[in-house]
C-alpha positions in Angstrom: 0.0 0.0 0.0 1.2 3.6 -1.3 1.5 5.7 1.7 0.5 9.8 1.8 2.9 12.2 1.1 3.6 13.8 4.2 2.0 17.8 4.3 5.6 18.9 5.0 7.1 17.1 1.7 4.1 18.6 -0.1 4.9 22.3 1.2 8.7 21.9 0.4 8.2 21.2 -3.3 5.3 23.7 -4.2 7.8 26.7 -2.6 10.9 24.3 -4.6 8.6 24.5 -8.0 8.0 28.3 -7.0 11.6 29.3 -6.7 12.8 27.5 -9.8 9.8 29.4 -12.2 10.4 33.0 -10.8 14.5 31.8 -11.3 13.9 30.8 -14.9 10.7 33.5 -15.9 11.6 36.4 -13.9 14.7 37.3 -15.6 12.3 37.5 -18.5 9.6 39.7 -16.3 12.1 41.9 -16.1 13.9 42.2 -19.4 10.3 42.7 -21.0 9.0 45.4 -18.8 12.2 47.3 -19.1 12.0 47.3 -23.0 8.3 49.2 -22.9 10.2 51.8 -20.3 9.9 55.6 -20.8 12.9 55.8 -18.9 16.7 56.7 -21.0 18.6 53.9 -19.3 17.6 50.3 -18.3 15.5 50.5 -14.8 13.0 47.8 -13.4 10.1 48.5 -12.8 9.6 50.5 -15.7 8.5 54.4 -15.2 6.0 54.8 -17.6 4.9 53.3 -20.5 6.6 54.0 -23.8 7.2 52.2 -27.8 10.1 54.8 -28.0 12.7 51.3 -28.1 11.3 49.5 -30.6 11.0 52.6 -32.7 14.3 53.0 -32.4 15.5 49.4 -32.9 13.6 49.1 -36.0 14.8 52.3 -37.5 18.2 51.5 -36.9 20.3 50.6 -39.4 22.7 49.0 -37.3 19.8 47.2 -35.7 18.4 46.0 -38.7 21.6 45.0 -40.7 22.9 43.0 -37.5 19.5 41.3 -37.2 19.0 40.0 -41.4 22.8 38.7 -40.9 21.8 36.5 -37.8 18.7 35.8 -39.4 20.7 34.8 -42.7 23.1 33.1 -40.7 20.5 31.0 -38.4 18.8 29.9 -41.7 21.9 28.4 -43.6 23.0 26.8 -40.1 20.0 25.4 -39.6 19.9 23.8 -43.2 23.6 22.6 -43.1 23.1 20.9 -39.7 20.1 19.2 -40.5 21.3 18.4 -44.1 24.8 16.7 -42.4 23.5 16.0 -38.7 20.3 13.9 -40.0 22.5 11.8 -42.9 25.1 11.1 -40.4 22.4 9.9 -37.5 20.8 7.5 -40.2 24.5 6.5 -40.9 24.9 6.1 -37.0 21.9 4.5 -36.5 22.5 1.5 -39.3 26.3 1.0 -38.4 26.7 1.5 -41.7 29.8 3.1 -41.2 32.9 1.7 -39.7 33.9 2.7 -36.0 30.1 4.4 -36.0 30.2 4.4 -31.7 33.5 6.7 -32.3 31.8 8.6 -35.2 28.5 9.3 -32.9 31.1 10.4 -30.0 32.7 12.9 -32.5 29.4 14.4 -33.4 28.7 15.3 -30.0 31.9 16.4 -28.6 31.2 20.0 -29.4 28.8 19.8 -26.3 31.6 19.0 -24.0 34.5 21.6 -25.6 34.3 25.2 -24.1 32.9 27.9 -26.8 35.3 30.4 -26.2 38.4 27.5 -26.4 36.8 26.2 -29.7 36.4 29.9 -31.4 40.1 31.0 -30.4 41.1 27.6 -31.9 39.0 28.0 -35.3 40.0 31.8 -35.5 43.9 30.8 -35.6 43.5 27.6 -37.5 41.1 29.4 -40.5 43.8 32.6 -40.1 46.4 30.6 -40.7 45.1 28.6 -43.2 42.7 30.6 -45.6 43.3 33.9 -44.2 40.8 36.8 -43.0 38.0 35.4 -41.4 34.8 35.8 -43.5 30.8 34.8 -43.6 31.9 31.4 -44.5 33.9 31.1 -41.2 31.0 31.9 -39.3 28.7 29.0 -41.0 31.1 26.7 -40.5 31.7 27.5 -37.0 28.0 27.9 -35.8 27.2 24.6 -37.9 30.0 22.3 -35.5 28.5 23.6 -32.6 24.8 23.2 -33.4 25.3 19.8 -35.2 25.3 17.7 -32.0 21.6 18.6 -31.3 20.2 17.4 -34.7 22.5 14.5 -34.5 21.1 13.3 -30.7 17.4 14.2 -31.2 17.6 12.4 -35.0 19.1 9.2 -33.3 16.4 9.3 -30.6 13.2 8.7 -32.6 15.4 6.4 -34.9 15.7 4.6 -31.6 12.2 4.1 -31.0 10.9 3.6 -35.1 10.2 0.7 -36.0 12.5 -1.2 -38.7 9.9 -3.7 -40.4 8.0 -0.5 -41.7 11.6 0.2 -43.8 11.7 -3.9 -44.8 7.9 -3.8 -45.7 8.5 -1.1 -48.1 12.0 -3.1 -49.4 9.1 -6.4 -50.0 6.6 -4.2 -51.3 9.3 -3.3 -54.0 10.5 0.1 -52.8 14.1 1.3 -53.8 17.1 2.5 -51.4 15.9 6.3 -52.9 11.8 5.8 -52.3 12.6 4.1 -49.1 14.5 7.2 -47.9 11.9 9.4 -48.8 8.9 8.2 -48.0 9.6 5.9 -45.1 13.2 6.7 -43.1 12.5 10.5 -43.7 9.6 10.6 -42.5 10.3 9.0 -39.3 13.2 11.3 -38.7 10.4 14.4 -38.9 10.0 14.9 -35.2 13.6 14.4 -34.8 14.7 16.8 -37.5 12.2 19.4 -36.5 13.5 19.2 -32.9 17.1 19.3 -33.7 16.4 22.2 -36.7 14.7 24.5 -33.6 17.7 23.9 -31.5 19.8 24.9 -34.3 18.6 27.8 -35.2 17.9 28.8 -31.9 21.8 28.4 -30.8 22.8 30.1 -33.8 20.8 32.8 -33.6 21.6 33.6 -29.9 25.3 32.7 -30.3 27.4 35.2 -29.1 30.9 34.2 -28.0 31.7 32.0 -31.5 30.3 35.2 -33.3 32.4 37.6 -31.3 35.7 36.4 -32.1 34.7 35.9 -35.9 33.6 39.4 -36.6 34.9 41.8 -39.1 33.5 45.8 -39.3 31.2 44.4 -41.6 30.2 40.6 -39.9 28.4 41.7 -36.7 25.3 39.9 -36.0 22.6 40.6 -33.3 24.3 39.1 -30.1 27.5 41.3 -30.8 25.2 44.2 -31.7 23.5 44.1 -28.0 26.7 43.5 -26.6 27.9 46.5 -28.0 25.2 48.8 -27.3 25.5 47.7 -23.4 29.1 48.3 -23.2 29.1 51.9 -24.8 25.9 53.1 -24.6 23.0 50.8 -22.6 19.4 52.0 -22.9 16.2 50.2 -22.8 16.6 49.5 -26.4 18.6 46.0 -25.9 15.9 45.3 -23.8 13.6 45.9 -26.9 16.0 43.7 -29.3 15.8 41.1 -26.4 11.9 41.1 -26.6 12.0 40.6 -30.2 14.2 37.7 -30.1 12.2 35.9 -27.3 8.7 36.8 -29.4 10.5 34.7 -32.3 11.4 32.0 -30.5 7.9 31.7 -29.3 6.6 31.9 -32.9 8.6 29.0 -34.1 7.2 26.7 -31.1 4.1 27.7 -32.4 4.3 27.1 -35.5 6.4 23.8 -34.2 3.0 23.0 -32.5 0.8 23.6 -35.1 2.5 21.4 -38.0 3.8 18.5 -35.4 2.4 19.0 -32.1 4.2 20.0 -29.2 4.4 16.6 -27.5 5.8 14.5 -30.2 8.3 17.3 -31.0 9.2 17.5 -26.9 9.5 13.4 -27.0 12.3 13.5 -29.4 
């Protein structure tokens, strides 16, 4: 027989759930009211109620030009991770490969090496190598670090599909191309979808990677509010901040509308 949770255990884990959401959504509270401030510098609570910031975020050319290159940059990542990261998790997940334990180990071992080690290490290697660093540097670099996530999710609903659907196809007279498309591809969706949110999620937010492979003319959103806070902070970070928040909330959306949030939080 179960027995009741003690009153005290209950008591201790509503104030321990309590603490951890005002940890994890007040920072958010805070960053949101601040950007619809009247106020000239950042102050919470807000004084006033005022659309002054994002006025001036989306007039700004500096703004604006940061944002479309991390919005550029996010989109190419995101199709170069899932492009590589998905092949190589089907790879993975067949042993079709040789060594393919070592090959999924290499995948993921951008999630245990330091950012700022692995951009100081890509910035001499590609100066040395190619020379000035350049657009290309920073898809290369934002695509190693955001390929573990496609790979991991990918191999985790290819973990739970099930293989006689692929070998039905194969009797039924399907080819290695039609069962790719219409079977394995399709049971990689959730997986995919997952690992193509994460992607362009890290890229887009990526700051340190960015800051050490930026030129005059290669500075995208992170560095931007970086460099606003350091030289000149106002409320108008806050406003960029908000922005990129509302977007990530748009793509769960539109995550929950096309797959449904649960088989895309399963993966």
């Amino acid at each position: 027989m179960v027995k009741a949770v003690p009153l005290w255990l209950k008591i201790v884990t509503a104030i321990f759930i309590a603490l951890v959401v005002l940890v994890m959504l007040g920072p958010l509270v805070v960053v949101i009211g601040t950007s619809f401030s009247a106020n000239q510098f950042i102050a919470f609570p807000p004084k006033g109620f005022s659309l002054e910031w994002y006025h001036k975020v989306l007039s700004s050319s500096a703004y604006l030009a940061a944002g479309g290159l991390s919005l550029a940059l996010a989109l190419m990542v995101t199709l170069s991770s899932v492009t590589i990261g998905g092949a190589a998790a089907i790879a993975i997940h067949r042993r079709q490969l040789p060594k393919s334990d070592l090959i999924g180990a290499a995948f993921l071992s951008p999630l245990i090496l330091p950012t700022i080690i692995y951009a100081i290490g890509l910035l001499m290697f590609w100066s040395s190598t190619f020379g000035p660093v350049s657009f290309v540097t920073l898809w290369i670099g934002h695509t190693v670090i955001t390929l573990p996530y496609v790979v991991r999710t990918t191999l985790a609903v290819l973990s739970e599909a099930d293989p006689f659907v692929e070998e039905a196809a194969r009797t039924m007279g399907a080819g290695r191309i039609q069962r790719l498309i219409f079977v394995v591809l399709p049971q990689c969706g959730p997986g995919l979808a997952a690992g193509a949110f994460f992607a362009f999620n890290i890229s887009f937010d990526e700051a340190v990677l960015s800051l050490f492979l930026r030129t005059p003319d290669l500075t995208t959103l992170p560095v931007q509010i970086y460099g606003q806070l350091e030289f000149s902070p106002d409320p108008s970070v806050a406003a960029v901040s908000t922005i990129m928040i509302g977007l990530t909330v748009v793509l769960i959306l539109v995550i929950d509308r096309v797959l449904g949030i649960k088989k895309f939080a399963s993966s």
